[in-house]
Each structure stands twice: as C-alpha cells, then as structure tokens.
Phi, psi and omega in degrees: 000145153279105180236090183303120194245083187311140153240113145288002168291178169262034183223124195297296164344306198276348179266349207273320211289276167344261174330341179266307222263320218286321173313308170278000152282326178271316179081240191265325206300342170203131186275097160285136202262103171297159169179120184294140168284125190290030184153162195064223228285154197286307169232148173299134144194045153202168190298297193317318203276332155331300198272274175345294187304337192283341178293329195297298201279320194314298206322316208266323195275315188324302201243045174196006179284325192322125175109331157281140219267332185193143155270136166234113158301081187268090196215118170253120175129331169099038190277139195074008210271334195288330197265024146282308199315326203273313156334313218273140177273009185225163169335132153241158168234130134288138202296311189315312197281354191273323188289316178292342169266335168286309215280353178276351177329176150048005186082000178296151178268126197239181171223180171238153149229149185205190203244117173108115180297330209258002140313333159335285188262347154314275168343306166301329195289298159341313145268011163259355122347309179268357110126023190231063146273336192284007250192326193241134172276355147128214185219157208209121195249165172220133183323295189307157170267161163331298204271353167291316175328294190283305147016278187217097126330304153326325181290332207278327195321293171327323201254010159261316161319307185280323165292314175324288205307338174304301186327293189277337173284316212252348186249350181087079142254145201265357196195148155219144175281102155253098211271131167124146200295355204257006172248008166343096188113331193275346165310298170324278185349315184234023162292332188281010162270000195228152193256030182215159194298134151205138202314128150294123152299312138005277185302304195310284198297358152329287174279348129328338161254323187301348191233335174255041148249335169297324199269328195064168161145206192198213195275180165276018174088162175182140180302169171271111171303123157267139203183140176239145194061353146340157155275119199335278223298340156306313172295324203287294178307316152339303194291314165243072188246041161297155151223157149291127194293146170241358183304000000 
C-alpha cells in the first residue's frame, strides 16, 4: 500500500518527525509518501492559519494522490478534511477525528491536551461537529504551540503530564488525547503519571489509515468546480472532481 502522508503547515521538521514515528508505528505494511504544505502557516495554532492550512492540503492531495491508496490529513484539528474527503479518489483519514472517535468509543468520556491556547475553542467546536459532544470532557492547553514543543520536548513534559492528569482528576475523563503531530511520540513518555490511557494522535490515525486503505472506497462525488488562480493541479482536479461514491 501508498499512503500519502499530508503536513499542511510549512515545517518540513514537523513532517519529517511524523513521519518517522508514523513509519514505526506502521512497519512494513505500508509506504508512506511524506509532503510539507506549499504555502501558509509556519504551524497551525489560531482558526486563520487553520482555514490557510485547509487550502494547503487540497493543494498537496491535488498534486500527490495519484498512485496512492489512503490519504493521513496529519494535522490535529483536521484542516480541509471534509473538502479532501470530497475530492479525493482515495480514502482520508484525519488524525483529529480518528483519535477522537477511538477515545469516545463505548461512550468513554474522553479529553484533549494539546499545545497553544487558542486551541480550545477551535477543538471544542471539532468535536462537536463529530456529533461525541455529550462524551468529551473538554480540552486542556500548555502554553507553547506544537512547533516549540517539538523544539524541546523535554521542556514540555511536565507540563503536558500535569494538564493530562487535570483531565482525569478535575474533568473525569476516562482516555486523553494528546494531540497534534508535533507531540509524536510523547504519550508513551508521561502515560506513567497518568492512571488513564493516552492516546498518541499520531499513532491513533496511523492505524486509522492503515485500515481504510486496506477497506478501500473514494470520494463523496462532488460537481466540477470552475476556479482562478489556483495551483494547476489543484484546478485540474477541481475541474473533474466528480467521482463515483464507494462510501
């Protein structure tokens, strides 16, 4: 399997970091195609840089699906993922709702912790979108963004630990998210502070593609666009982006 593996921010580092952890979460089973977003924000962390990044990735699925089997949106928060979804001839997955959708399984009441305040009311909004608001315990932020975060880790630990544990002590939550690609890897690191499972996002949607690449299917069909100023391959696709549905 070919699995295009989306960063829509502009920092090759956070695709590179992603990329590596996702390949050792995956093993053999599948060949990930990594790719940086060609414009906007050096990293997500406000709605504006967010709405950029969703133009980023159509543009990067435009001009990189071909040949491949499943899209990984590796973004937490999803940017674009309904209008990839609608385009793309192949599977998507977003890392935000596949995490969000294991840890709410069974009705657990689950929480996010992530990097950057203005993550907050964005996150909330996302998941009530995905309809497991009755379900979420809410989201609990550390000052630094994603991309400082991957900067020095080590700095971050504590202080990501202690926002987990807020989670389960002061909000109940049975599972925490610690969410975002640029926290790869660090969930193992502070599950032993914490008495309740936590998710790698990373990881979660990994095996979230890995299996709706394995299942196959396609886009939700979508009319053919007309559009100026686009990037060619984002227009071309746009222009015929009818497909037949496989949902």
């Amino acid at each position: 399997m070919r699995i295009l593996l989306i960063n829509p921010n502009t920092l090759a580092s956070v695709t590179d970091l992603v990329a590596a952890h996702v390949r050792r979460v995956a093993g053999t089973e599948a060949e990930f195609v990594p790719v940086t977003g060609r414009f906007g924000a050096r990293y997500i962390a406000s709605r504006a840089a967010s709405g950029i990044a969703g133009h980023a990735a159509l543009d990067a699925l435009a001009e990189h699906v071909d040949g491949c089997d499943a899209v990984y949106l590796a973004c937490f928060g999803d940017p674009g993922l309904a209008a990839l979804k609608e385009i793309s001839p192949v599977p998507v997955v977003g890392m935000a709702e596949a995490s969000c959708r294991v840890a709410g399984k069974d009705r657990r009441r689950f929480a996010i912790v992530t990097g950057g305040v203005l993550w907050a009311p964005m996150l909330t909004e996302f998941v009530a979108s995905l309809g497991l608001a009755d379900r979420f315990a809410g989201v609990r932020t550390i000052t630094p963004t994603g991309d400082r975060i991957a900067d020095d880790p080590d700095a971050a630990l504590a202080d990501l630990a202690t926002a987990c544990l807020q989670c389960v002590v002061e909000d109940g939550a049975e599972t925490v998210i610690l969410g975002g690609a640029a926290l790869a890897g660090l969930a193992g690191r502070i599950q032993g502070a914490v008495p309740v499972p936590v998710l790698c996002s990373v990881a979660v949607g990994t095996l979230a593609v890995l299996a709706a690449a394995r299942s196959g299917g396609g886009s939700y069909g979508a009319p053919a666009v007309d559009s100026v100023g686009l990037g060619p391959a984002l227009a071309r696709r746009l222009a015929g982006a009818s497909h037949a549905s496989h949902d």
